[in-house]
C-alpha positions as CSV (number, residue, x, y, z in Angstrom):
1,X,81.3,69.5,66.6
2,X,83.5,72.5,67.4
3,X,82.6,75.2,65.3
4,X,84.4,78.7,64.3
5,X,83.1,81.5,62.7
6,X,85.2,83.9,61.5
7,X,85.2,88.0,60.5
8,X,87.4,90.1,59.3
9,X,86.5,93.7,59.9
10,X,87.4,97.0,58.5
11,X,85.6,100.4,59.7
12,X,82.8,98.1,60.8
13,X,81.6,100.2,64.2
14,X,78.3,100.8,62.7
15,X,77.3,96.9,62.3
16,X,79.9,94.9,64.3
17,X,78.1,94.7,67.3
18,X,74.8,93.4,65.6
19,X,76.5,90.8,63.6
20,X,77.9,89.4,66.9
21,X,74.5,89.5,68.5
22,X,72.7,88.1,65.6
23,X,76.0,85.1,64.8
24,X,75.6,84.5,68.4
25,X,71.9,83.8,68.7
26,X,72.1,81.5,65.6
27,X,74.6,79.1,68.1
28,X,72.0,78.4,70.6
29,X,72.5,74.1,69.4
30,X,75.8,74.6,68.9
31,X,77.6,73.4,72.2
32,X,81.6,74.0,71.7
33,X,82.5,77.9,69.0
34,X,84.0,80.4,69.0
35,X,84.1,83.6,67.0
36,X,87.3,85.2,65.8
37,X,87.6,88.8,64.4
38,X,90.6,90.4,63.0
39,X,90.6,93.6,62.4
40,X,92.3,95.1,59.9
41,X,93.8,98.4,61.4
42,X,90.3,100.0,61.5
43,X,90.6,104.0,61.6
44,X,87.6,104.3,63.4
45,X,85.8,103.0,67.0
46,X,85.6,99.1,65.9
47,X,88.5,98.1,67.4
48,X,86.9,99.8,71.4
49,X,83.3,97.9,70.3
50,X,85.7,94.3,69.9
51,X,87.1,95.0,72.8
52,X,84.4,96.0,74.7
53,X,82.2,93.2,73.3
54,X,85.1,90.9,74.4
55,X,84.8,91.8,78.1
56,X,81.1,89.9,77.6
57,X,81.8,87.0,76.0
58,X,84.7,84.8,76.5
59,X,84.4,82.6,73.3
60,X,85.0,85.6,71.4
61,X,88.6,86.2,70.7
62,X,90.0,88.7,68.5
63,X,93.2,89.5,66.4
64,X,94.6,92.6,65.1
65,X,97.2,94.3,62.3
66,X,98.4,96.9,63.2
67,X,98.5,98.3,59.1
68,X,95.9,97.8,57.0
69,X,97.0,94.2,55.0
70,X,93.8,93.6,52.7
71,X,91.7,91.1,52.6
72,X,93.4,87.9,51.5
73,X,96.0,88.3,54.2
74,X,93.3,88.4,56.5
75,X,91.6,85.2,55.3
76,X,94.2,83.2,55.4
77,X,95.3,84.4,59.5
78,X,91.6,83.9,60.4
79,X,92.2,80.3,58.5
80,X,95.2,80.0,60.8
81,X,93.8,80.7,63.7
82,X,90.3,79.3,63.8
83,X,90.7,76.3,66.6
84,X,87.4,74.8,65.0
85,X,87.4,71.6,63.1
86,X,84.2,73.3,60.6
87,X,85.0,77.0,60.0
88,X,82.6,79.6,58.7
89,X,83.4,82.8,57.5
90,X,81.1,85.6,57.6
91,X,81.4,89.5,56.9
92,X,81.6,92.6,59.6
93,X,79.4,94.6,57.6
94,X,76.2,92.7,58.1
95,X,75.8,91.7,54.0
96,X,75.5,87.6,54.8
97,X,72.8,87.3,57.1
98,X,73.5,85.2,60.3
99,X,70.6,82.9,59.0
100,X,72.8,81.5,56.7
101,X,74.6,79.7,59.3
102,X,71.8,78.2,60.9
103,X,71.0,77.0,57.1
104,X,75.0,75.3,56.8
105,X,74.2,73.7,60.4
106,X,71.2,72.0,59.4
């Protein structure tokens, strides 16, 4: 199973990091993901934390607009661009806990 998770993210510097750490943690039975982030022209430091976070972890790989596009648009790029044949999407801001993919895997 090659599985992708992905998050589109807006202004998220204050929970990005976390909800890579915790999404991460959940994968420890999952041999072959990958988590994709887009971020949506964020005004503030999430775009350095991607980056930064990046530099770490090699199956993260992350997208960017440079103007804000909205949600929907986002959606359906992360859609695009997920490599995975099961995709799940999950939020930036920390509202779906990562537990709920260990839930989907089971």
């Amino acid at each position: 199973m090659f599985l992708s998770i992905v998050i589109p993210v807006y202004n998220e510097e204050k929970t990005i990091k976390a909800v890579l750490d915790e999404h991460i943690a959940q994968l420890k039975h999952v041999e072959q993901w990958e988590i994709v982030c887009l971020d949506d022209a964020s005004t503030d430091g999430t775009w350095g934390i991607l980056e930064a976070y990046a530099q770490q972890q090699s199956r993260l790989r992350l997208l960017r607009h440079e103007t804000n596009q909205g949600i929907s648009p986002s959606f359906q790029q992360l859609f695009e661009e997920a490599k995975g044949e099961y995709i799940y999407l999950t939020a930036g801001d920390g509202q779906w806990p990562a537990e709920n993919l260990t839930r989907l895997l089971k």
